[in-house]
Each structure stands twice: as C-alpha cells, then as structure tokens.
C-alpha positions in Angstrom: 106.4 132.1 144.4 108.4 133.3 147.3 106.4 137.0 147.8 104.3 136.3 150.9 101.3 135.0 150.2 101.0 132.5 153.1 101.7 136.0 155.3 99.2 138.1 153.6 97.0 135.3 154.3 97.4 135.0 157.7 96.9 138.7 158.2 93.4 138.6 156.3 92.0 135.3 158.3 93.0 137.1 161.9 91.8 140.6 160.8 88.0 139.1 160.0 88.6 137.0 162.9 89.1 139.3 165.2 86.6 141.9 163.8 84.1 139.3 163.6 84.6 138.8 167.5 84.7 142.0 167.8 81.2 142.8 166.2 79.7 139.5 168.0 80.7 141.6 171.3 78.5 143.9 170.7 75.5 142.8 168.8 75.4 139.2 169.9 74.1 138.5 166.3 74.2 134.5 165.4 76.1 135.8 162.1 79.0 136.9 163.6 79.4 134.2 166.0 83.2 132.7 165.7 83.7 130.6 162.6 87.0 128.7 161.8 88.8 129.1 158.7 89.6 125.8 156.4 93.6 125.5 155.2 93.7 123.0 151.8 97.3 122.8 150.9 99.7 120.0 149.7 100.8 117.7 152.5 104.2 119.2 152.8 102.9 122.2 153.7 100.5 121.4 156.5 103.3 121.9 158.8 104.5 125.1 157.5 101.3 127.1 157.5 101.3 125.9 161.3 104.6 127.2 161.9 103.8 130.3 159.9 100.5 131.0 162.1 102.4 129.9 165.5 105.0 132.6 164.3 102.9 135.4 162.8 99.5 134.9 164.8 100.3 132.9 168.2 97.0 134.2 169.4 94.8 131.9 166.8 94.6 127.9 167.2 95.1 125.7 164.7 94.8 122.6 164.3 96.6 119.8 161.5 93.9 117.7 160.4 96.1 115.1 158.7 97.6 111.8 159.0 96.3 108.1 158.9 92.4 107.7 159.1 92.7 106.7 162.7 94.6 109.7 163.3 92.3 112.0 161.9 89.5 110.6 163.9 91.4 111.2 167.1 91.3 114.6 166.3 87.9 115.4 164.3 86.0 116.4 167.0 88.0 119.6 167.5 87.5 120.6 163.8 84.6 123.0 164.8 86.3 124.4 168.0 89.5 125.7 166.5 90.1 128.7 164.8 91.8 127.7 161.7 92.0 124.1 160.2 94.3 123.2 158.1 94.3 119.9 155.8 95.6 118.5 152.5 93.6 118.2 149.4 93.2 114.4 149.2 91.8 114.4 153.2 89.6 117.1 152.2 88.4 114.8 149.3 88.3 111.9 151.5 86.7 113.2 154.6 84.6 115.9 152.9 81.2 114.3 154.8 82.9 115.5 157.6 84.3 118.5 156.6 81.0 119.3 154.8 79.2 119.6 158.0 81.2 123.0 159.5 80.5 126.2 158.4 83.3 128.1 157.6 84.6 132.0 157.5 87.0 131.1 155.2 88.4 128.4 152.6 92.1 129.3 151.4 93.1 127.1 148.7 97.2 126.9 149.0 98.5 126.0 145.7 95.0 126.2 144.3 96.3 125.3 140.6 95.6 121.6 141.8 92.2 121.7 141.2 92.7 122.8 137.5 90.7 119.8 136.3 86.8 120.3 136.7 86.4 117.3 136.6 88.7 115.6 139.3 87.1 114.4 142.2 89.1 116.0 144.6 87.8 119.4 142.6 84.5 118.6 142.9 84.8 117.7 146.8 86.4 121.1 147.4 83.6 122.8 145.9 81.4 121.2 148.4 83.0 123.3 151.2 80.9 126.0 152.9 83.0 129.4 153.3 81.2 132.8 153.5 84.9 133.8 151.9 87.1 131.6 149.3 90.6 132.6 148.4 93.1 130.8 146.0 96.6 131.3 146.4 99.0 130.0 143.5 102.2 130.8 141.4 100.7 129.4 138.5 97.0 129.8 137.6 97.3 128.8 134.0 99.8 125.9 133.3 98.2 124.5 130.2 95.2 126.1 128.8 92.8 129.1 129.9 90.3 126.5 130.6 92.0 125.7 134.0 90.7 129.4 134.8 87.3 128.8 134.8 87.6 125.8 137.5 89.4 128.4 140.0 87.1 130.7 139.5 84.2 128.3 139.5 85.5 127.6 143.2 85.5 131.2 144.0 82.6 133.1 142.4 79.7 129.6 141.2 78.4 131.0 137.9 80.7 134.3 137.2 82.0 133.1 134.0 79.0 131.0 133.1 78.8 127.8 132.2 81.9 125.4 131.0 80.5 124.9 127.5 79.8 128.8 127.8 83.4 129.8 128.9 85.1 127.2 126.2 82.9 129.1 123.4 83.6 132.5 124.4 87.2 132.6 125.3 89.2 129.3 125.4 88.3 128.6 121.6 89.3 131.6 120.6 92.4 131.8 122.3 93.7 128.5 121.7 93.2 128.9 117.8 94.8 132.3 117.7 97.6 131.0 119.4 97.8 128.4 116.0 101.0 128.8 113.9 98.9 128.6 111.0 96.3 130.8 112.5 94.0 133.3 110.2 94.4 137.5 110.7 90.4 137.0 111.9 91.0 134.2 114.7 94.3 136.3 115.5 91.8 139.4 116.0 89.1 137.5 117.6 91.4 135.3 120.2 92.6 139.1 121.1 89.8 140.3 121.8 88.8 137.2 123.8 91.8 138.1 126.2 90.9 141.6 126.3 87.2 140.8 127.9 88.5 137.7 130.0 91.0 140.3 132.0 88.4 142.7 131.8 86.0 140.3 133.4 88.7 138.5 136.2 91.3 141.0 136.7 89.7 142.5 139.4 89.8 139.8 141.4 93.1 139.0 141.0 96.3 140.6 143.4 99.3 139.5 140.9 102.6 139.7 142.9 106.0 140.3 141.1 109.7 139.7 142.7 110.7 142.8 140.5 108.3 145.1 142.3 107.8 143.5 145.5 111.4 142.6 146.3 114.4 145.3 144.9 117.2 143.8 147.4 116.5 140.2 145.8 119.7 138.7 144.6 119.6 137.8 141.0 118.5 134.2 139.4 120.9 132.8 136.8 119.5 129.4 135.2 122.5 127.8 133.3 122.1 124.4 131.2 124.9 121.4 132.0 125.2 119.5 129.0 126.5 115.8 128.8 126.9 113.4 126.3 125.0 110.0 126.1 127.2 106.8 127.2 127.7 104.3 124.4 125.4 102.2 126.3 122.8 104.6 126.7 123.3 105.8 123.1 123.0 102.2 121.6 119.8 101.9 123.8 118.4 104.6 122.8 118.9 104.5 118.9 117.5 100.5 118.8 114.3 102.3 120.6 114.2 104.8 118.3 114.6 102.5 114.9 112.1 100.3 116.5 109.5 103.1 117.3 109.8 103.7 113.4 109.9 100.6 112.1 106.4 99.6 114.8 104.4 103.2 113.7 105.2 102.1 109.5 104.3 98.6 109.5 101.6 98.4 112.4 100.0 102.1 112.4 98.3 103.3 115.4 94.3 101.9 115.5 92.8 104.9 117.8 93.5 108.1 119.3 93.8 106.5 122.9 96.1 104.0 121.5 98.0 106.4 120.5 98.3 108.2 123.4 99.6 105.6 125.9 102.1 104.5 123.4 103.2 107.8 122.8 103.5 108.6 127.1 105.3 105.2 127.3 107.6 106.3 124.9 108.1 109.3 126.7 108.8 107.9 130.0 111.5 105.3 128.1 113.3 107.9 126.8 113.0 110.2 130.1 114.2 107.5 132.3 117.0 106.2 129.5 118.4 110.0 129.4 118.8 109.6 133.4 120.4 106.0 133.9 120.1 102.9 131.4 119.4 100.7 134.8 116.1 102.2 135.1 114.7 100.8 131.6 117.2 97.9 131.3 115.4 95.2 133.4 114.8 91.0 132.9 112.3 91.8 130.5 113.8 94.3 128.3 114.7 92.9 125.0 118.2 93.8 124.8 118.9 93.0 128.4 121.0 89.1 127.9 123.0 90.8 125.1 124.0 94.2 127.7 124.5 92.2 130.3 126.6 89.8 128.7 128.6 92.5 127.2 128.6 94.2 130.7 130.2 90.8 132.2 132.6 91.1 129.4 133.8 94.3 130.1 133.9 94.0 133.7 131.5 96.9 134.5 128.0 96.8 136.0 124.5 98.9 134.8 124.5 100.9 138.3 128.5 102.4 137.0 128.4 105.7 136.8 130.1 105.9 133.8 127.1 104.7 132.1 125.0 107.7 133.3 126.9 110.6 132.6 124.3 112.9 134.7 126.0 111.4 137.5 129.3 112.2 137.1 127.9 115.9 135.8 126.3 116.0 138.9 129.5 115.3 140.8 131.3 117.6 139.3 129.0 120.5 139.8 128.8 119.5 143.8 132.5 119.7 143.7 132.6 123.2 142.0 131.0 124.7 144.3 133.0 123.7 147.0 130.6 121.0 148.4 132.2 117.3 149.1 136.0 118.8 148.7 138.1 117.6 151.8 139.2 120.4 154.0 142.7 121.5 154.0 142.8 119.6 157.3 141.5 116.4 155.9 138.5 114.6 156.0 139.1 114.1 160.1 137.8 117.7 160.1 134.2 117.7 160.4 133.7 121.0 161.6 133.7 122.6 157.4 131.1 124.4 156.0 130.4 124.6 152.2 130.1 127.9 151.0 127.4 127.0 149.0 124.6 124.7 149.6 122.1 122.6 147.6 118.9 121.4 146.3 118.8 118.6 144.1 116.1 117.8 142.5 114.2 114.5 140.6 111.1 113.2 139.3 111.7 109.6 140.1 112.2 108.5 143.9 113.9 105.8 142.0 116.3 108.2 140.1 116.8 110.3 143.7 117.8 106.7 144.7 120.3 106.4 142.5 121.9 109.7 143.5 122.0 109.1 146.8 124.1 105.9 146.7 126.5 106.2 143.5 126.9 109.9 143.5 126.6 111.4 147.5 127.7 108.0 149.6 130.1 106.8 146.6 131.6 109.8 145.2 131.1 112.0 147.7 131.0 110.3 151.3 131.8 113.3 153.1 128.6 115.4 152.2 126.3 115.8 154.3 122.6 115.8 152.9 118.7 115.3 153.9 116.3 113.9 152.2 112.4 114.2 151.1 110.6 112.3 148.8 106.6 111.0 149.1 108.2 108.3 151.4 108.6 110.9 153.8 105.6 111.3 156.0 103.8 114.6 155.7 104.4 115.7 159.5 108.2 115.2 159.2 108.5 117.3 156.2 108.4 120.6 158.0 110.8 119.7 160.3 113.2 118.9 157.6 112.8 122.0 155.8 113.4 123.9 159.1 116.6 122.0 160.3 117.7 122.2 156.9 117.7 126.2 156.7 119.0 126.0 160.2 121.8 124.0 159.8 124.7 125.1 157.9 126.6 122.2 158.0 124.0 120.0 155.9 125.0 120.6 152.6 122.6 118.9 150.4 118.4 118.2 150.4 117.6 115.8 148.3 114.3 116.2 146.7 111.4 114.8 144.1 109.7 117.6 142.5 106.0 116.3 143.3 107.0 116.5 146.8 109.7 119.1 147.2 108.7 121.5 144.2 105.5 123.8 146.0 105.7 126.2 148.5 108.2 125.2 150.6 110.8 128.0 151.8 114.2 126.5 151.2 116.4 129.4 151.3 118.8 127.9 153.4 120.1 126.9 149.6 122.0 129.1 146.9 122.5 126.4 144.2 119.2 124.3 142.8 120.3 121.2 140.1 117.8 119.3 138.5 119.0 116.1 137.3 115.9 115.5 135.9 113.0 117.4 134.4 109.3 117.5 135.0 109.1 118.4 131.1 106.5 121.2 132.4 107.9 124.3 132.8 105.9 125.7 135.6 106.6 122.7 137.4 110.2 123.5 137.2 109.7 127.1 137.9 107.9 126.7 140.8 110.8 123.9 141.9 113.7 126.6 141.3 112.1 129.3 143.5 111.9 127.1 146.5 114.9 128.7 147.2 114.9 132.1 145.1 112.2 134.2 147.2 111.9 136.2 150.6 114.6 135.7 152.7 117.7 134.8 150.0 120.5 137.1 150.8 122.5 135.0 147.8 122.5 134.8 144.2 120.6 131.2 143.5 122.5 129.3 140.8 120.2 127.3 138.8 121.7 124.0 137.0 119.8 121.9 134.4 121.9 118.6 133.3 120.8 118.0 129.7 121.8 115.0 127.7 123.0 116.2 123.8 121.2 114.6 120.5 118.2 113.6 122.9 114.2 114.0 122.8 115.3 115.9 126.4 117.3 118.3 124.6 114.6 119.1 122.2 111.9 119.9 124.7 114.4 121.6 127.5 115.9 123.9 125.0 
C-alpha cells in the first residue's frame, strides 16, 4: 500500500522485455519473439499505470484498452502490436474472446485480491489468460478467510495447492476452527501446524513489503475516532427499528438460512445509512414517514437539516480545525489562500457523498474548494483528477467513495483522510487511509473516523 509495487513492476516487464529482444537478436528463435504484457487493474487505475510507464519507461507503448464497447473496438486491433496492455477486470471478463487470443509475456494482476472468489466469473475469465509469467500485486491477500489464498494462487501456479476441496481440508478447516473462541487445545495445535506448512509451502513466492522497513523517513499515521451523538430524530428512528426487529424475529422467527441472511444485510444497511443521515431511510414508503414529516412541518425544520445528521456538522467542524474553509484575514474576496492542510473525505454511498457536498462544502463551507470522484466519474478522467489534485495546492478537498477512490491511487497531495462513513471491512478502510500515507508524503496523515455513540456502528468500529 504505498511501497512501490506498480514501480517494481514496471522495472520487471521492461527488463524481460528488453532481454527477450535482446536474445531474439541473436538467435532469431520463435520463443523469444516480442510478446506484450497484459495490465488487469481497477478502472481508476488504468490511467495511472499509463502515467507511471510514460514516466518510468517512455521507451515501452502502451496502450488503455478501456472505455465503451465501441471504444474498445476502435482500438482492439492494436492489442497484439503494443508492448504492454493495460485493461480493467470487468473488460477483461467481458472481452476475454478477444483477449484470449494473444499470447502474452506477462499478466500483472493490480489489486489482485479482486478475484478472491473462485467462483466469480470475472475469476474464472482471468484465468483463461495466456501468460508465460503471472504476478499478483495487492495490499491485502487475505481479507476474509485463507480460502481467498488458494484462488490467487490458483491464478499463479494451476494445481500448487491442490484441489479446492483438497486445500479447504488441509488448511482452511483447520485454521478457521482454531481461530474458534471455544476452540479445543488439539484444533488449537492442529490449525498451527496448518499455518506452519501453508507458509512453508507459499512463502516463497511471496515479496511482503513493509513501510517500517522499506520507508524510515515516512511521517507517522495517527487514526483518531470523532464521536457524535445521534439526533432525537435519528435516535427515535433508530430505537422503533430496533423494537421492531425484536418484536418481528419473537413472533415470526426466521424460516431459512437465506432468509435470514437478506434480512439480516437489510438490517444492516438501515442502520448504516440511519447512522449517516435519517433522509436516506426516511422515504414515502417508510412507516413512520407522515408522522416525521408532520412533526418536521411543525417544527419548521426539513429531513436534509444538518442538525438532524450530526456527522455533518462533525465533519464541519473538523474541516474547520484544520484550517480548511476559514476566511482569510483578508476576507473571503481573497482567493489566493492556501489551507495548510488538505483533504480526503471519504463515503460508501454516492448518495451520502451527495449529501456532503451540498449541506456541508457549498452550505457550510462555500469557500472550499474541492474535486470530486465517485463511479459517476468516467474511468479516463480519474487520473487526471488525482494528478491536478496533488498538483494543485489550492484545491482543498477530494471527495471520494471508497469503491472508487479506496485502491491504489496516490493521493498524497492530502495530509488529513475523514471517513464519514465506514466500509465495516477493515481492509477496505486500510487500504482507503493509505491513499495518502505512502511514498511521497512528507506530512504526518491525520486519520478521522466519525462514529455515532450507542450505535450497531460503534460496536463494530470500536
């Protein structure tokens, strides 16, 4: 995260590259004839591993094979003529007939975590691929359970860790129950020694990377939790949901397992979005919507005030403490100000990333300046933004979703990283946070988690 890896890659593909061409000089053997190299990465980062090769490797071609269908089929006759190719995972998955038919030196999987799931289609299409080399770059292999192991390395090396049912037998069995509160001394000892011949069997394929011994001059991290208090709105709202869940699971039951599961994840999403802002549960079909908005009408207020979502006025506050959104000493007429400090502000919803925008940045604070990317934002744009972003000092905030904003970009233009809301995964977050703690940060990055009190989001954030 933030160590070099898109670098280190670069400087592998053009070493083989070039000593392929070199060996084709003199042998004119049909094996070492040029071969591109195949890029899968997350759309926001097609145009970063071009700027990155342009900048480290001017002397290779590359081509983005992204964009609209009709786009891509502009461009697909160049795919074999170039010397690196560079696509996102769901084109790959889509256009894998076509990408199926080039052989290729190598297949670097950027943020290779994605295809975790065996299963997934888009997996089993980048398997498909052709590469006399395959290298997976990621920050975090595991994120759930050691199973996710076996489908990277089933991309890299077919067959080294046997079968699925073979691998779940031998080591993810074993580890999972040993990893059981109420686990036995014997499944303690045997998920151990699982471990122990896993990293014995995959460790030396793997080149782990850490900031402490890669990076001594890297300025410190310091995640701090922002607490607020529910509004009596959202705290009514949320104890009627809660009474009710109780009161539906005692007199009803749940019937199956997947039952069970989709109530519980719509649960879940209620009382993520309720910790955020009431309007984004409180709609015309809501049962308690007449009665709030009657009481609303009352009081004179409106579901989009801010002082009904507390996280917003946090948020304001914590823009303001660190300088960005306070008029100059000059007044607002001077528009020449910098912030000292500058930051990312991150969401899961676009529709919560909506609602900063207008009641906290253009209400509260109209004389920030700020950018913006969410999945709105087309995939060939996004580099750009990152770039003028980190280039330009006077922009004070990039807004962000963590789908879209949370992997691989280099966003050190920024010393101070808010999440106003949680991915409830803490990779995910992890991996959001050192968009801008990594290689180039000359600051100390300020981490800021709002948290509402007395909420399910307290529970699983603390």
């Amino acid at each position: 995260m933030g160590l070099g890896k898109t670098l280190q890659t670069i400087c592998i593909v053009a070493s083989d590259h070039y000593l392929r061409a070199q060996d084709f000089a003199k042998t004119r053997s049909p094996e070492m004839r040029r071969l591109p190299t195949l890029i899968v990465c997350p759309p926001t980062l097609s145009g970063h591993w071009q700027q990155e090769i342009k900048q480290y490797a001017p002397f290779l071609t590359a081509l983005c094979y992204v964009g609209t269908p009709g786009e891509r089929a502009r461009v697909r006759a160049q795919l074999g003529t170039t010397d690196i190719v560079i696509t996102s995972y769901d084109i790959c998955r889509n256009d894998i007939e076509n990408i199926g038919q080039y052989s290729w030196n190598y297949c670097v999987l950027d943020e290779g975590h994605i295809i975790k799931n065996s299963k997934a289609k888009l997996t089993q299409a980048v398997k498909r691929v052709v590469a006399n080399h395959r290298l997976i770059l990621s920050g975090t292999p595991i994120q759930n359970n050691v199973l996710e192991l076996w489908s990277l390395f089933d991309f890299l090396m077919p067959g080294f860790l046997g079968t699925e049912k073979v691998f779940m037998e031998r080591f993810a069995k074993p580890i999972a129950a040993s990893r059981y509160s109420k686990s036995s001394s014997k499944e303690q000892e045997a998920g151990a020694l699982a471990i122990e011949a896993l990293h014995k069997q995959v460790l030396p394929f793997l080149l782990r990377r850490l900031k402490e011994e890669v990076l001594d001059d890297l300025p410190p991290k310091i995640i701090q939790n922002y607490y607020c208090d529910l509004s009596d709105l959202q705290k009514k709202l949320y104890d009627d949901f809660a009474k009710k869940q109780v009161k539906q699971i005692s007199t009803e039951g749940v019937q199956d397992d997947k039952q069970a599961k989709q109530h519980i994840f719509q649960a879940l999403q209620y009382m993520r979005k309720l910790c955020n802002s009431p309007s984004l549960v409180l709609n015309e079909k809501h049962p308690q919507y007449e009665k709030v908005n009657k009481q609303l009408v009352k009081d004179k207020s409106h579901i989009r005030d801010p002082i009904h979502a507390p996280k917003l006025g946090a948020l304001h506050n914590l823009l303001v403490d660190c300088g960005i959104g306070v008029e100059s000493a000059g007044g607002p007429t001077e528009t020449t100000s910098i912030s000292q400090h500058r930051a990312l502000i991150f969401c899961q919803l676009k529709e919560m990333l909506d609602i900063v925008e207008k009641d906290v940045l253009k209400a509260m604070l109209p004389s920030v300046s700020y950018m913006r990317m969410d999945g709105s934002t087309e995939a060939r744009r996004r580099q750009d933004i990152v770039t003028k972003f980190n280039g330009d000092p006077s922009i004070d905030v990039l807004l962000l979703t963590t789908h879209v904003g949370g992997l691989g970009l280099n966003l050190t233009g920024a010393d101070t990283v808010i999440f106003v809301e949680h991915d409830w995964n803490p990779q995910k977050d992890m991996q959001a946070m050192d968009r801008a703690h990594r290689i180039g940060q000359k600051k100390v990055v300020n981490v800021y988690r709002l948290i509402t009190r007395g909420t399910l989001e307290e529970k699983i954030m603390t």
